[in-house]
C-alpha positions in Angstrom: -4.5 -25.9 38.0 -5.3 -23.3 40.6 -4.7 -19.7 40.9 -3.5 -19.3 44.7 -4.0 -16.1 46.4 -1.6 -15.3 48.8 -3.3 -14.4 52.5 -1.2 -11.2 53.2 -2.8 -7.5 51.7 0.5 -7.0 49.0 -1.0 -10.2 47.4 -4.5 -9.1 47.7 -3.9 -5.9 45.8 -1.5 -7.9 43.8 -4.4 -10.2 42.1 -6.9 -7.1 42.3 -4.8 -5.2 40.0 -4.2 -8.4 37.8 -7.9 -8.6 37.6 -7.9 -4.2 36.8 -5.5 -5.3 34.0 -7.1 -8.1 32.6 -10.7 -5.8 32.3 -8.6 -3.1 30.8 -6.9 -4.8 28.4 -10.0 -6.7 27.4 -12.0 -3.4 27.1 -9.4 -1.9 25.0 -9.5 -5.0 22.6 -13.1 -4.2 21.7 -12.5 -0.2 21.3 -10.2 -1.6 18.5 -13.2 -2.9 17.0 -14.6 0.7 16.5 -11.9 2.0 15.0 -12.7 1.5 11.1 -13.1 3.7 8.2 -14.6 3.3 4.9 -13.6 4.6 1.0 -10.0 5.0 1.7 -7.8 5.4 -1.8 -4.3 4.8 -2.9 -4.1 8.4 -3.3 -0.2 8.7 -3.0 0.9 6.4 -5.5 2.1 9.1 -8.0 5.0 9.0 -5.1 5.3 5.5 -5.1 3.2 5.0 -1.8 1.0 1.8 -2.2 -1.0 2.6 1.2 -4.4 3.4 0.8 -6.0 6.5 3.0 -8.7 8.3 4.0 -9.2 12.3 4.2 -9.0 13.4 7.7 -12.2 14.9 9.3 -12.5 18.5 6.9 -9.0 17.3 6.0 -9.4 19.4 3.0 -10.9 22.5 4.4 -13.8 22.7 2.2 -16.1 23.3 5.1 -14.2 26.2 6.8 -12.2 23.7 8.5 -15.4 22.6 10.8 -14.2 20.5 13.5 -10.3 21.9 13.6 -9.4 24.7 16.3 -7.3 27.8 14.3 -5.3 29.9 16.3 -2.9 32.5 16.1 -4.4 33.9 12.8 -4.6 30.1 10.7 -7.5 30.8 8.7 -8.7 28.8 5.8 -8.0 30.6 2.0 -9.1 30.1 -1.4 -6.5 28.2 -3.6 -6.7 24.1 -3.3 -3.6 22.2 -3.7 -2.4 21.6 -7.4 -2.6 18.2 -7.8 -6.3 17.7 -6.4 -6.0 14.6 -4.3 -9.4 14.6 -3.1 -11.6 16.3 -5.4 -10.9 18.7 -8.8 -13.4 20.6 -8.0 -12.0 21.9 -4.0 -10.8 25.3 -3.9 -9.5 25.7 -0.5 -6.5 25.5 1.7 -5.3 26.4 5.2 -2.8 29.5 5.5 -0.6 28.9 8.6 1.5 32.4 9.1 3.8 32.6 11.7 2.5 32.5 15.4 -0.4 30.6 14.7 -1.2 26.8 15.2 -4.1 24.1 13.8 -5.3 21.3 15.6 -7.2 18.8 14.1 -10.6 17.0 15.1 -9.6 13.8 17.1 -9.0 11.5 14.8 -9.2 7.4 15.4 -6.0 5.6 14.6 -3.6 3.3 16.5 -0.8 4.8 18.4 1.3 2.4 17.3 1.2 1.9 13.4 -0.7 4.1 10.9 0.5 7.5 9.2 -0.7 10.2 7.3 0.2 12.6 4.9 -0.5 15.9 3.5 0.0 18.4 1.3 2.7 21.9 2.1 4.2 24.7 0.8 6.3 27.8 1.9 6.7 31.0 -0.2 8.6 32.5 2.3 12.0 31.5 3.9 13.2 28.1 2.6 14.8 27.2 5.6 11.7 27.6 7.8 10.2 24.9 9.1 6.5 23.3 10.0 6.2 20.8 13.2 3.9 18.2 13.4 2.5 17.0 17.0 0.5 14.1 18.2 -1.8 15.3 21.1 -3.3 12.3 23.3 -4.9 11.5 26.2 -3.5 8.4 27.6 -4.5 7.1 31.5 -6.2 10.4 32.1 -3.0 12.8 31.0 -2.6 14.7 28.1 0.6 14.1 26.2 2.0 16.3 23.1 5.1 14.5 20.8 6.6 15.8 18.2 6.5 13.7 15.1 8.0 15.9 12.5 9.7 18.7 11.1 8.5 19.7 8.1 10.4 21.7 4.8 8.9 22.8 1.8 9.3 24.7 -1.3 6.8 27.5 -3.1 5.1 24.4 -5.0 2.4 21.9 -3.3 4.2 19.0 -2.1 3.3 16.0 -0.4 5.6 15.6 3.2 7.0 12.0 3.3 4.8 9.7 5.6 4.2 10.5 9.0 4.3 8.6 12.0 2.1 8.8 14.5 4.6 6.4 17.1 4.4 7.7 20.2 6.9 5.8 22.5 4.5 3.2 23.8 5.3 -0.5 23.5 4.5 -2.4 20.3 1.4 -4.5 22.7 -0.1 -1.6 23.8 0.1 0.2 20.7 -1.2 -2.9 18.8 -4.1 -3.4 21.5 -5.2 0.5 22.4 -7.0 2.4 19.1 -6.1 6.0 20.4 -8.1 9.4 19.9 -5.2 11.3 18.4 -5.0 15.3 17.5 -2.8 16.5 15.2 -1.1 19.9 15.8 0.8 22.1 13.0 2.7 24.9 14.1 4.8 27.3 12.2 8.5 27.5 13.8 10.0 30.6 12.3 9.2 34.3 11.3 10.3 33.9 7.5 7.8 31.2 6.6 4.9 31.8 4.6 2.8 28.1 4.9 -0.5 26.9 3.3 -1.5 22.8 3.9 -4.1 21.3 2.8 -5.7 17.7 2.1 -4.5 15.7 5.2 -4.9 12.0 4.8 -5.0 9.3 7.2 -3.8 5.7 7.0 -6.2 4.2 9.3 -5.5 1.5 11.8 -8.4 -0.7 10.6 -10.4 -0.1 7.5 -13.1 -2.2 5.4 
């Protein structure tokens, strides 16, 4: 069978960006290759989640929180997490007061499947809230969703599951490993937050 291209210039750029397409697709197939962590732990399953993770780059801010940009007066505290999800012997924790935002290193994970989790609390207003974004760069432009709203009690809890969707179709999200940053914001003045220990569910893992 043969591929006929039409004569006229529509057809011309027509098959070249068929061809852009094909290159594309076939250079984001072998990103997904790339895209693989190692050691990742069942470490939810006291909450009846079977999926295995892996702590986020200084997910437990042990080192300062190297790698994540604090804003706004975030600053990492002494006081781990109560149930010790990723070592007994960590001692620290972020404190998120109002006004003040964390982003995390970019982190590797498909933009269509995985989650992650971590650990909250509030000692301030019950009704205050945390928001979760996804930052990206897809196509050359930076795009920010929001993913969730989070509530939480005085105690260290774990949120429920995050998803890092972000609107794109199941193919592309299935073929295109993104660099993803996650963003946690404070939303009222009443809340007094601390997080710590953010796992990931990576896309592809061994």
């Amino acid at each position: 069978m043969r591929l006929r291209i039409p004569n006229s210039r529509g057809g011309v750029r027509f098959a070249g960006a068929v061809v852009v397409a094909l290159l594309a697709v076939t250079a984001f197939a072998s990103s997904a290759q790339a895209c693989s962590y190692s050691g990742a732990r069942q470490v939810f399953s006291h909450w009846s989640d079977p999926r295995s993770y892996v702590l986020a780059p200084d997910g437990g801010f042990e080192n300062g929180g190297s790698g994540w940009s604090l804003r706004g007066g975030a600053t990492v505290v002494q006081g781990n997490e109560s149930y010790n999800l990723n070592n007994a012997g960590d001692s620290k924790s972020l404190s998120l007061p109002q006004g003040s935002s964390a982003v995390s290193p970019p982190i590797c994970m498909s933009i269509d499947t995985p989650v992650f989790r971590l650990l909250a609390r509030n000692s301030g207003d019950p009704s205050a809230q945390l928001r979760v974004e996804a930052v990206y760069s897809l196509l050359g432009l930076l795009h920010t969703d929001v993913i969730e709203t989070v509530r939480a009690g005085p105690s260290w809890e774990p949120t429920q599951p995050i998803s890092t969707v972000l609107g794109l179709s199941t193919i592309v999200g299935t073929i295109i490993p993104s660099s993803i940053e996650i963003r946690i914001i404070p939303l009222d003045n009443g809340g007094a937050w601390q997080i710590d220990d953010v796992f990931v569910d990576p896309f592809s893992r061994h």
